[in-house]
MIRO-937814 format. One record per residue (C-alpha): residue number from 0; x, y, z. Coordinates in Angstrom, 1 decimal. Example, Ala and Ser with C-alpha at 12.3 -4.5 7.8 and 13.67 -1.06 7.14 Angstrom:
! residues 2
0,12.3,-4.5,7.8
1,13.7,-1.1,7.1
! end
This chain:
! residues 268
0,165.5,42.3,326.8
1,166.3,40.8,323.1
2,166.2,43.9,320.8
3,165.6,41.0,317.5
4,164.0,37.9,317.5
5,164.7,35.2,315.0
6,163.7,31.6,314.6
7,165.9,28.9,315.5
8,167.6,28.1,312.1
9,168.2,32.3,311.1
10,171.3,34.3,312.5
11,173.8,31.4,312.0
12,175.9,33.2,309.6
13,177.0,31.3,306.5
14,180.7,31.7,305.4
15,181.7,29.4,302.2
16,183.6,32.2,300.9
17,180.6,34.9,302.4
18,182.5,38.4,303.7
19,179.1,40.1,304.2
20,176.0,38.2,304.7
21,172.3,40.2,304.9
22,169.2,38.3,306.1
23,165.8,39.6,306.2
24,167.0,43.3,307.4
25,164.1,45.4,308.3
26,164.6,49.2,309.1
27,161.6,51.7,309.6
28,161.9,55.0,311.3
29,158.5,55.7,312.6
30,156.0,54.6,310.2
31,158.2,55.0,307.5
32,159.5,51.4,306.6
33,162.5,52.0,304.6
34,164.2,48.3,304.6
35,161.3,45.3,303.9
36,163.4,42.4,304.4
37,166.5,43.0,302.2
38,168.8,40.0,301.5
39,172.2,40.6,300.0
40,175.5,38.2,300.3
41,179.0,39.6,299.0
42,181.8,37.2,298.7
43,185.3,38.1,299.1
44,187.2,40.1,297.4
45,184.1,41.0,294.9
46,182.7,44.5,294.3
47,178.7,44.9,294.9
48,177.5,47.9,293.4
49,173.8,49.2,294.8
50,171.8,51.1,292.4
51,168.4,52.7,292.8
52,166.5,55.9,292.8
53,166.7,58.5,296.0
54,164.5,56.8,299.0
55,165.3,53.5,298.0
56,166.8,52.5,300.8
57,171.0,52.5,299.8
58,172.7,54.5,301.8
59,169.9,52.9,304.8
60,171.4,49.7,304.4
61,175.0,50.4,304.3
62,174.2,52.1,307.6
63,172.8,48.8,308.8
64,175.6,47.1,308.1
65,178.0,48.9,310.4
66,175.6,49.3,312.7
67,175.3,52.9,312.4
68,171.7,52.4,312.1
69,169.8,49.3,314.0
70,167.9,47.2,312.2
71,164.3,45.9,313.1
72,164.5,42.8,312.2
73,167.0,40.7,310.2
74,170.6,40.3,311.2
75,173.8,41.2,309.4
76,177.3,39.1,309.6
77,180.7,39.8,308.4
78,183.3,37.1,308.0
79,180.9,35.3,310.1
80,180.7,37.3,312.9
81,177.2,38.7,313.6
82,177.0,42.5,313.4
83,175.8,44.7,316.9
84,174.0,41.6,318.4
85,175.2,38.6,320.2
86,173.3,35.3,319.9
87,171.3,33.8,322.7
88,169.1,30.8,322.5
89,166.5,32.3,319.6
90,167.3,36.0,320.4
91,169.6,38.4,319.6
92,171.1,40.6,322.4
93,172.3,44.1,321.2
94,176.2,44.8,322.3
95,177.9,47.4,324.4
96,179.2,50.4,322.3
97,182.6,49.7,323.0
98,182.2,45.7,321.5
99,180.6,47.5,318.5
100,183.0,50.0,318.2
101,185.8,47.3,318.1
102,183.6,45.7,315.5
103,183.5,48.8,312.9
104,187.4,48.5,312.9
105,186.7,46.0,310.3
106,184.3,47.8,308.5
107,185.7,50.9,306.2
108,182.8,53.7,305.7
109,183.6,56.2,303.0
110,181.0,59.1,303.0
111,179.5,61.2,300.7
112,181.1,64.6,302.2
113,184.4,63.2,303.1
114,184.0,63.5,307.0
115,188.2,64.7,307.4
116,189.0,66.5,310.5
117,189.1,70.1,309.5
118,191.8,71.0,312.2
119,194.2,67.7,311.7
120,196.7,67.5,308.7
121,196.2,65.1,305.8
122,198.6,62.7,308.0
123,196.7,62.7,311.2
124,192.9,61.8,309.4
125,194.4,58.9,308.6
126,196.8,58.3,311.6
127,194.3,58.8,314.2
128,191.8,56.0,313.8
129,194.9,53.2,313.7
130,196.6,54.9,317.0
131,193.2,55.8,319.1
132,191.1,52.1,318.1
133,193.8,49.8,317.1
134,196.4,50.8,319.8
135,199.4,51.1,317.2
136,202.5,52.6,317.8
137,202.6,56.1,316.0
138,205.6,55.5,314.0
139,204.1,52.4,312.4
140,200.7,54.3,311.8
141,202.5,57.2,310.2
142,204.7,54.8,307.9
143,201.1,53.4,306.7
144,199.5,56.2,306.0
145,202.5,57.6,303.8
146,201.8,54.4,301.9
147,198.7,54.8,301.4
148,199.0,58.6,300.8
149,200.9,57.2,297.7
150,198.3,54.7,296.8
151,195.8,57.3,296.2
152,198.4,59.6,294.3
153,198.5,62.4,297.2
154,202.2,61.6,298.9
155,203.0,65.2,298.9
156,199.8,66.4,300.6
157,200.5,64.8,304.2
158,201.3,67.6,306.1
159,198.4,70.0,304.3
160,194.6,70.4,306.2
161,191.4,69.2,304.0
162,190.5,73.2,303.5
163,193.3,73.0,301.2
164,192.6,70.2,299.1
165,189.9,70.0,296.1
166,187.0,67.6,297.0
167,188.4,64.4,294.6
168,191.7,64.7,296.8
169,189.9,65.4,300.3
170,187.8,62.1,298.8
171,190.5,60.5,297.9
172,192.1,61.1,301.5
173,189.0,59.9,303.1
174,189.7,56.5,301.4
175,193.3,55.8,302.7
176,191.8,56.7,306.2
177,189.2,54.0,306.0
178,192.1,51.4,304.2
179,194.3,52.6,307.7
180,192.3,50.1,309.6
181,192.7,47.5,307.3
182,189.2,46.4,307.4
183,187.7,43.7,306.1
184,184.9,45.4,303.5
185,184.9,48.7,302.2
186,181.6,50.6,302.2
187,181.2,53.8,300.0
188,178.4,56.0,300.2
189,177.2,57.7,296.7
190,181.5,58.7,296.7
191,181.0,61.2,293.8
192,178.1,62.9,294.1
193,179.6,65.9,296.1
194,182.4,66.3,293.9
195,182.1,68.5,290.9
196,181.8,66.5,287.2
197,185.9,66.8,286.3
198,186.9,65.5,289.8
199,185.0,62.3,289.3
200,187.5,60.2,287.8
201,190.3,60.3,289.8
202,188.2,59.3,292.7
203,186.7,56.1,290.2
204,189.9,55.4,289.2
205,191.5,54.9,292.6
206,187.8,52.8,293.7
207,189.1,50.7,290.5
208,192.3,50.2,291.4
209,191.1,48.9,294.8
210,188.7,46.3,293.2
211,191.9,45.5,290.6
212,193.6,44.5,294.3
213,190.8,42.1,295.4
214,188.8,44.8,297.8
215,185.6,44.0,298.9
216,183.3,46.3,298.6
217,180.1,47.8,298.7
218,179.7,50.9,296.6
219,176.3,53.2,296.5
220,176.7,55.4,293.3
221,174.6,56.3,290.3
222,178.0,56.2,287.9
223,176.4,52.9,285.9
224,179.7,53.4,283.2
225,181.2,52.2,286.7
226,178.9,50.0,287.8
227,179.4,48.3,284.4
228,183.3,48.4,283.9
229,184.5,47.7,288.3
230,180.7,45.5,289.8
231,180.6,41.8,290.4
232,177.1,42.0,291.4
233,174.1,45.2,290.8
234,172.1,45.2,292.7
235,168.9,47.3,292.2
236,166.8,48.7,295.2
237,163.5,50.0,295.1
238,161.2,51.2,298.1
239,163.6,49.5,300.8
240,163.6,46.4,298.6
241,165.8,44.1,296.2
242,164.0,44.2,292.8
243,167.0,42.4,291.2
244,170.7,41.7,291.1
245,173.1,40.0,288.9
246,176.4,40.7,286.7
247,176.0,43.8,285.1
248,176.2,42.6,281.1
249,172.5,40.9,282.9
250,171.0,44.0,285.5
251,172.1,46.7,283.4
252,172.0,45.1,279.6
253,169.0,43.2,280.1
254,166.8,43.9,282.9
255,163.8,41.6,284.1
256,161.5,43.8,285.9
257,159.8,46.8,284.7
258,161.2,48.6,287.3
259,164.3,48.4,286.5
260,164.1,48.9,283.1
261,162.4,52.7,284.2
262,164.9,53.3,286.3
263,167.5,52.6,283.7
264,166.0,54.1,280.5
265,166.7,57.6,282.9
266,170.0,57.5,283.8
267,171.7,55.4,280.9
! end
């Protein structure tokens, strides 16, 4: 039993440079359609930054494309790879757990509320993931995550639990987690918005660095000084679907739709 149909000449996922590819995603949950047929592409190594009022469908879609959530309709690829479905004939055929599990290795999710293990050290949140999915020996997971521990400016906070770390540094430990996998796109979910107002940069700042570093990623936020300064791409959502997207001197300096242009005239 196909869980999405498509016509013949959909679900063949471009590349030409492509990381993440999103064709005609639908998503409703009971009557209530929150994803219309959103398209979205993100090239490599570029930073796609999703803006839109609450409800607008976001966080939904960067769900979708780790396949926490199943779409309706639509399909999602990721360096060409179709995301929980497998092609057959002019259907696609949803995968075992354990062949989408395998697949959200490549995918980095950084949440709102950090998601650590309260009862593992610093070290082990990021250690974990590499040695229980990716089979790596321990030493050689530990030796990474010390890296990376230094990359987001917390070396000396391996061996401390999350209950004893501020929210930007439990944040910031939730990113070298998902950059333990070394996955192919980074997703962030609204990053800052659990974080009190003077904790806010030094999570931004270590988001920059990783878009200095060629990162691909997919941030939700409602910072627009970041949007403007770090995004390749806005792209504005509204009601589950793409109103409009461009470089940010265009979306953000001089939007086309009305919509937009409300949205904006609140939060700028």
């Amino acid at each position: 039993m196909s869980d999405v149909s498509v016509a013949d000449d959909e679900a063949k996922p471009a590349h030409d440079g492509v990381m993440v590819d999103v064709r005609g995603v639908h998503k409703s949950f009971g009557p209530l359609n929150v994803l219309r047929g959103v398209d979205l592409q993100v090239r490599a190594g570029e930073v796609t930054v999703l803006l839109g009022p609450s409800g607008s469908g976001k966080s939904t879609l960067l769900r979708t494309i780790n396949h926490l959530e199943k779409v309706n309709h639509g399909w999602i690829s990721i360096d060409g790879e179709l995301i929980g479905y497998r092609r057959s004939g002019d259907n696609l055929y949803e995968l075992k757990e354990k062949d989408v599990l395998k697949q959200r290795t490549h995918i980095g999710f950084v949440f709102q509320n950090f998601n650590l293990f309260p009862h593992l050290t610093v070290l082990d949140n990021i250690v974990e993931a590499p040695v229980s999915a990716l089979r790596r020996p321990r030493k050689e997971a530990e030796e990474s995550a010390r890296r990376l521990l230094r990359r987001v400016g917390l070396a000396d906070k391996s061996d401390v639990y999350p209950r004893q770390l501020s929210g930007g540094q439990q944040q910031r430990v939730a990113i070298a987690r998902a950059l333990a996998l070394e996955p192919k796109v980074l997703l962030f979910d609204e990053p800052t918005s659990a974080l009190d107002p003077e904790l806010v940069g030094e999570v931004l700042d270590v988001i920059k660095d990783l878009a200095r570093s060629g990162t691909t990623m997919i941030v939700v936020t409602h910072e627009i000084g970041f949007a403007r300064e770090v995004a390749d791409t806005v792209v504005f959502m509204d009601a589950g679907v793409v109103v409009e997207q461009g470089p940010p001197a265009v979306v953000l300096d001089h939007p086309r739709h009305e919509r937009t242009r409300a949205f904006l005239s609140k939060v700028l």
